[in-house]
C-alpha positions in Angstrom: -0.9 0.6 -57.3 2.2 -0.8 -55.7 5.5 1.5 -55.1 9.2 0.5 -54.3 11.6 2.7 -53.2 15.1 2.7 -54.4 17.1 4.6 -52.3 20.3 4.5 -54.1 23.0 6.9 -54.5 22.3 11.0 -54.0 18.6 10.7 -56.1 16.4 7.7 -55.3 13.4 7.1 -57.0 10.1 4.8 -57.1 9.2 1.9 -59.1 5.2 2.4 -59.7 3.7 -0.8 -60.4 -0.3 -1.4 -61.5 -2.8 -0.2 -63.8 -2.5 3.1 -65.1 1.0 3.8 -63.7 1.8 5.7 -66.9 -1.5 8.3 -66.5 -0.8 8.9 -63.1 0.3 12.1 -61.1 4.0 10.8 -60.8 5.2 11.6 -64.2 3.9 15.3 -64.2 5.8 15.8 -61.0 9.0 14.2 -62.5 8.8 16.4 -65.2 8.4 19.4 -64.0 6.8 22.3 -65.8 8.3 23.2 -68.7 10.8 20.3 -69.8 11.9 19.4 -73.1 13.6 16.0 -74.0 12.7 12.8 -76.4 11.1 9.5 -76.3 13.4 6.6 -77.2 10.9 3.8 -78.7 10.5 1.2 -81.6 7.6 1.0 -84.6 6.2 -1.7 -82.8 6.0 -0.4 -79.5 4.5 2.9 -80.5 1.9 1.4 -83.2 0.9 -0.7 -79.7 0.9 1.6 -77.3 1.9 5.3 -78.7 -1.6 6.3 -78.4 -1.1 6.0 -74.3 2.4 7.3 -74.1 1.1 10.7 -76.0 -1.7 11.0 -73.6 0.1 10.8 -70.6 3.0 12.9 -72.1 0.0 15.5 -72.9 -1.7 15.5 -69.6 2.5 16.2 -67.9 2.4 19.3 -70.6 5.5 17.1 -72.0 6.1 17.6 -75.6 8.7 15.5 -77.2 10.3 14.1 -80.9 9.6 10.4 -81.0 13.2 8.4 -82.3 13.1 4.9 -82.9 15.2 2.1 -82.8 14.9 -1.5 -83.9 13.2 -4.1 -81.7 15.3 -6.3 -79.7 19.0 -6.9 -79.0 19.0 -5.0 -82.3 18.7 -1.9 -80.8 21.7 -2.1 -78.7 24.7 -1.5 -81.0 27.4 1.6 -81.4 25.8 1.8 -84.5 22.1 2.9 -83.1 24.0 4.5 -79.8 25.5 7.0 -82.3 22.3 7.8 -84.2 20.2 8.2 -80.9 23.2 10.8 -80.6 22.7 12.7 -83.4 18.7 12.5 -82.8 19.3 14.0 -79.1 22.0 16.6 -80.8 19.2 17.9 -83.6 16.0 17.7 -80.8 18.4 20.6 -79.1 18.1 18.8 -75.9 20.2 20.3 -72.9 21.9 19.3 -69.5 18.1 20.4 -67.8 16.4 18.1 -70.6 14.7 14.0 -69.8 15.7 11.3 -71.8 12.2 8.9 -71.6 12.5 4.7 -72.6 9.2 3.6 -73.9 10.1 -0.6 -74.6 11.2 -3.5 -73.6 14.6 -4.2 -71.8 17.2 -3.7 -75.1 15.1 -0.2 -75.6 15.7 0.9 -71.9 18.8 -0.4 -72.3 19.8 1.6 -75.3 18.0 4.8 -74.4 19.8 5.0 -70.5 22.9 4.3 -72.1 22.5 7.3 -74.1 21.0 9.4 -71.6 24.0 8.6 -69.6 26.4 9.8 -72.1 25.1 12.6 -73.8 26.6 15.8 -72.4 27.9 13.1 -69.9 24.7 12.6 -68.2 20.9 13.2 -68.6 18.3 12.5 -66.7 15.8 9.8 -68.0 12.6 7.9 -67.2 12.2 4.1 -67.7 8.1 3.3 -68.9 8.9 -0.7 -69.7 6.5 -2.2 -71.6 7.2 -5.9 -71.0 7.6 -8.3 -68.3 11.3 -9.1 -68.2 11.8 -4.8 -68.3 9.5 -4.4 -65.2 11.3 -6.5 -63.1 14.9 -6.8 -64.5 16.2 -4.0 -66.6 14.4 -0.7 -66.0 15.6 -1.0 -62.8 19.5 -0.6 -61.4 20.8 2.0 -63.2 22.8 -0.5 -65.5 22.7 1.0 -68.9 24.5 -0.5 -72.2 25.0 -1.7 -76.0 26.9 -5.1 -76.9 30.0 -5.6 -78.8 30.2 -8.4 -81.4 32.7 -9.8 -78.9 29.5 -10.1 -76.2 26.2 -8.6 -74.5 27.0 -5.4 -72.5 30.3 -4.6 -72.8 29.8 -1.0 -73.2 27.5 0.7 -70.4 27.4 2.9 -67.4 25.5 2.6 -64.4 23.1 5.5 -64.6 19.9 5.5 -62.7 16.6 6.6 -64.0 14.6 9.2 -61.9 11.6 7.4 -62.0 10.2 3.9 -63.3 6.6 3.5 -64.5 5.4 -0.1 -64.5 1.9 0.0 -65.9 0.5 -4.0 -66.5 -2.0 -2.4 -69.2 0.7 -2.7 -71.5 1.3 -6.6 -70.8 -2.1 -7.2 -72.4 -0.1 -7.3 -76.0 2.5 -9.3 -74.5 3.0 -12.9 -76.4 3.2 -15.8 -73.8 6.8 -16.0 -74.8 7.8 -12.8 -74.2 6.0 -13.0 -71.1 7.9 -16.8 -69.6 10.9 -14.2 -70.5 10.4 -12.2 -67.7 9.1 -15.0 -65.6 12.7 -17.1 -65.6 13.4 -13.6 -63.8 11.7 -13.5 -61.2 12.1 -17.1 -60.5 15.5 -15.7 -60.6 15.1 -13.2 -57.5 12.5 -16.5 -55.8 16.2 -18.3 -55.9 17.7 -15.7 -54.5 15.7 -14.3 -51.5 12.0 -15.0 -51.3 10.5 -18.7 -51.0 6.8 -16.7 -51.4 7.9 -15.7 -54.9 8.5 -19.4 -55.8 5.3 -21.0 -53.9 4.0 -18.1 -56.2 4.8 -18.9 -59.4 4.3 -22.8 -58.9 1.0 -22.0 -57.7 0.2 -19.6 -60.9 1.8 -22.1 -63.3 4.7 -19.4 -64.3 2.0 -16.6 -64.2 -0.4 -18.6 -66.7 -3.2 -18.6 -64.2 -2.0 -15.1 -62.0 -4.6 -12.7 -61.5 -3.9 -9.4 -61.9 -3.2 -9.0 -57.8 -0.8 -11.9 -58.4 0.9 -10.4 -61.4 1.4 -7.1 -59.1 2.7 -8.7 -56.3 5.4 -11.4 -58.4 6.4 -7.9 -59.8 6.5 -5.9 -56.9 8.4 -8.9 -55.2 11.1 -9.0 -57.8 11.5 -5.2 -58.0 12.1 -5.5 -54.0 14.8 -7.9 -54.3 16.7 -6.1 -56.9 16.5 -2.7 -55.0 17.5 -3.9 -52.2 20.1 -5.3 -53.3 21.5 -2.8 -55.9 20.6 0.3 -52.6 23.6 -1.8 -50.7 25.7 -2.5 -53.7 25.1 0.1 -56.7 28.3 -0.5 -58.3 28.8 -4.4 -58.4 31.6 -4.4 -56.1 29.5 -6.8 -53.4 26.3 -8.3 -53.8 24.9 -6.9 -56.6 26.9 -9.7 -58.0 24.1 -12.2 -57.4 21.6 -11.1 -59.7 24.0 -12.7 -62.7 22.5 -15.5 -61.4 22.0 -17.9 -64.3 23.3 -15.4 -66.6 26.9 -16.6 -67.3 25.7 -19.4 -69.1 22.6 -17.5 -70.5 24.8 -14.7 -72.1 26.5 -17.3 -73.7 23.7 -18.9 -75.1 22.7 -15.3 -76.6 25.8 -14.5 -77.9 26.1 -18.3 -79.6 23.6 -17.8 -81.2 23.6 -14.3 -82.8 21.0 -13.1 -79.9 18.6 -14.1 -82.6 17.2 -17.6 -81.0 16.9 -16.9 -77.5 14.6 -14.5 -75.3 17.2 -13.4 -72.4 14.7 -14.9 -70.2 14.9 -18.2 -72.1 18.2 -18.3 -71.9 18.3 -17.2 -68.1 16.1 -19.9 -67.5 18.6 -22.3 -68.8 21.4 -20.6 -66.8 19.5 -21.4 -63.5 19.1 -24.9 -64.6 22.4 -25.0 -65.2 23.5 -23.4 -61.5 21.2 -25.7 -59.8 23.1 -29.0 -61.8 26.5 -27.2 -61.0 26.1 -26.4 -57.2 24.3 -30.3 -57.0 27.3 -31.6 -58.8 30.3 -29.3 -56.6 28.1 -30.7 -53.6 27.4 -27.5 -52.5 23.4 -28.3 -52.4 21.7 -32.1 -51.6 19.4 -34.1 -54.2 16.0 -32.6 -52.2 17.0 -29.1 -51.9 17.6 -29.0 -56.0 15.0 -30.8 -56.9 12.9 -27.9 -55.3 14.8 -25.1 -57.2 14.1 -27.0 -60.4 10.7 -27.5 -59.7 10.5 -23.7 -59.8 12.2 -23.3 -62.6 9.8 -25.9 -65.2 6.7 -24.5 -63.4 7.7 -21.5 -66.3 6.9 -23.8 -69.1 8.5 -25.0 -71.9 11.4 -23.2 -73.9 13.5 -23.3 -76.8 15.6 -26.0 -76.7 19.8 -26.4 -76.9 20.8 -27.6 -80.1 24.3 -29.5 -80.6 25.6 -26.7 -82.9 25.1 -24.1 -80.1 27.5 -26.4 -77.5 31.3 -24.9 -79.1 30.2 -21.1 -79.4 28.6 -21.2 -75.6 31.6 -22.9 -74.1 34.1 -20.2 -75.6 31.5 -17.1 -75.1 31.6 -18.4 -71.3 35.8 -16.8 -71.6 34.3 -13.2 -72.5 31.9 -12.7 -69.1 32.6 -9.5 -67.7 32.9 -11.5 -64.0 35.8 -13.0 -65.2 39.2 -11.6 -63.5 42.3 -13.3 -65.2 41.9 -17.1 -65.3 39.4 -17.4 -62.9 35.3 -16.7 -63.1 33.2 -15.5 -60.1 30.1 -17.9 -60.2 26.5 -17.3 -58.6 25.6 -20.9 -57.0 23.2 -21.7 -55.0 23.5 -23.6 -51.3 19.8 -24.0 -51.5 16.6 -21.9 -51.6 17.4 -18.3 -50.7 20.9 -19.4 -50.2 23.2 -18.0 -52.9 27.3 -18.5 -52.6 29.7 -16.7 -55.1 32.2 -19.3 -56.0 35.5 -18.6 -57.8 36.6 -21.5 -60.3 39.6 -21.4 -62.4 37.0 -20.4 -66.2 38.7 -23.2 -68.2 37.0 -25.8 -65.1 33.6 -23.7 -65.6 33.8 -23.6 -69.3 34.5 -27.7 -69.5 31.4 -28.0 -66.5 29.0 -25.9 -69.4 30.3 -27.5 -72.3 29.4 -31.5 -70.6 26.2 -29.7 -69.4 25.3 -28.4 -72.6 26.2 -31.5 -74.8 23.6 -33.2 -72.3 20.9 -31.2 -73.2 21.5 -31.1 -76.9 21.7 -35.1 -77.1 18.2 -35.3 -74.8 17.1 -32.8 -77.4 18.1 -35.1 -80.4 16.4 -38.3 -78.5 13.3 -36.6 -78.3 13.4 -35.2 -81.9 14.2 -38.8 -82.9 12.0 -40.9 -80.9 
């Protein structure tokens, strides 16, 4: 069992990472004795793995309604925020009561969001189920629901009181949804650890990792983001780099109806496209970027851009919430382990995706027609 620390704001907490994190002593303690609350899950998750959740809850003495939500990006809407509302209102919960996320990231998302607002703050627990949740979104604090106008524009930052990583529930896991949560932590490789990226070469994106390996990629990852959000909780300062990738993958999502894209597909693309960028603004030489992108395809294959997606993902690129006015705060990268934040006028950044894009889509239509 691996634990990380994040010692952020006035509560820190732990990340627990390994087999059997969920049936361990950890989730009693959080409890306490005697707490009420609800579990904030989906059908699928539950027929899966609802049989564990209830015996853990049973062995903390935790009794709690079950509400679901839809699967996916689904899940995050005003729509579902207000019904997980009404669910919290009728389950009688109070200011003393736990909020727990049982899913992937869009359920953690969701339910933190809620816990965060409901008699303007609960406390909550994060027990991801997927790869992309372990090492991305159950940790942070960043909770939230999208608008029709793009991903996340609602949220809080809220931090869970503790995170529960247990790799028995991968086994489920489709290799797609797993290379999701690969492209992120190649992601945090990029940003601060070369032993994460000799990692996941070596594993072939975590094809071939053994269960130690899986541990330590997500134990690595976790690392880097807590360190990162313990000196920046707020996004005022670094915490800015871990949207590497993700300007362009947000707009990938929201191009496409977040209905043909994992967010870890899409990532994926998004550091393709930040290696390309910083090569092209000569911020990084030919050798150094060929090594990033090395990283990047040892993942695997995924979907690919389509010319119809180029137009919606060059104007979603205007909505990004790191846009101030007409300029856009970008994540590049100098090299391995050396990220820069560069501000470009957004029109110049939109026109760089849009040429970028329309590359991939016509390589795309070469291959489909060869």
């Amino acid at each position: 069992m691996r634990r990380v620390r994040v010692a952020v704001g006035r509560a820190p907490y732990d990340v627990l990472i390994g087999e059997g994190a969920v049936h361990g002593p950890q989730l009693r303690r959080c409890l306490g004795k005697g707490a009420s609350g609800i579990v904030v899950s989906s059908a699928r998750v539950m027929r899966l793995h609802g049989r564990a959740l209830t015996q853990a809850l049973d062995r903390a003495g935790f009794k709690a309604p079950v509400f679901l939500l839809r699967d996916g990006e689904a899940a995050k809407t005003t729509r579902e925020w207000e019904r997980t509302m009404g669910a919290m209102a009728k389950a009688g919960l109070d200011r003393s009561s736990f909020v727990i996320a049982f899913g992937g990231g869009s359920i953690g998302d969701a339910a933190g969001f809620a816990a965060a607002t409901y008699m303007r703050g609960l406390r909550f627990i994060q027990i991801p189920t997927t790869l992309l949740a372990m090492v991305d979104s159950s940790v942070g604090g960043k909770t939230g629901v999208n608008l029709k106008a793009g991903k996340n524009l609602v949220g809080s930052f809220h931090q869970p009181s503790l995170v529960l990583a247990d790799l028995a529930f991968l086994r489920t896991l489709p290799d797609r949804e797993r290379q999701s949560g690969v492209f992120e932590i190649v992601k945090c490789g990029l940003l601060r650890s070369r032993a994460l990226l000799e990692l996941i070469e070596r594993t072939r994106g975590l094809r071939r990792a053994a269960v130690e390996d899986l541990e330590t990629a997500i134990a690595g990852a976790v690392t880097i983001k807590a360190r990162i959000v313990e000196s920046d909780e707020k996004e005022s300062g670094d915490r800015i780099l871990l949207n590497l990738g993700h300007t362009l993958g947000h707009a990938l999502e929201a191009a496409t109806a977040y209905r043909l894209f994992t967010h870890g597909e899409a990532v994926g693309h998004g550091l393709d496209f930040a290696v390309d960028l910083s090569e092209t603004l000569g911020l990084t030489g030919a050798a150094a970027a060929k090594s990033m992108r090395a990283s990047i395809l040892a993942v695997g294959p995924r979907r690919p851009i389509r010319p119809a997606m180029v137009a919606p993902a060059r104007k979603a690129t205007f909505k990004d919430k790191k846009r101030a006015g007409a300029t856009l705060r970008e994540v590049l990268l100098e090299g391995p382990q050396k990220p820069s934040v560069v501000t470009m006028e957004a029109e110049v950044f939109a026109e760089e995706a849009r040429r970028w894009l329309s590359k991939k889509a016509a390589g795309t239509r070469r291959v489909r027609g060869a």
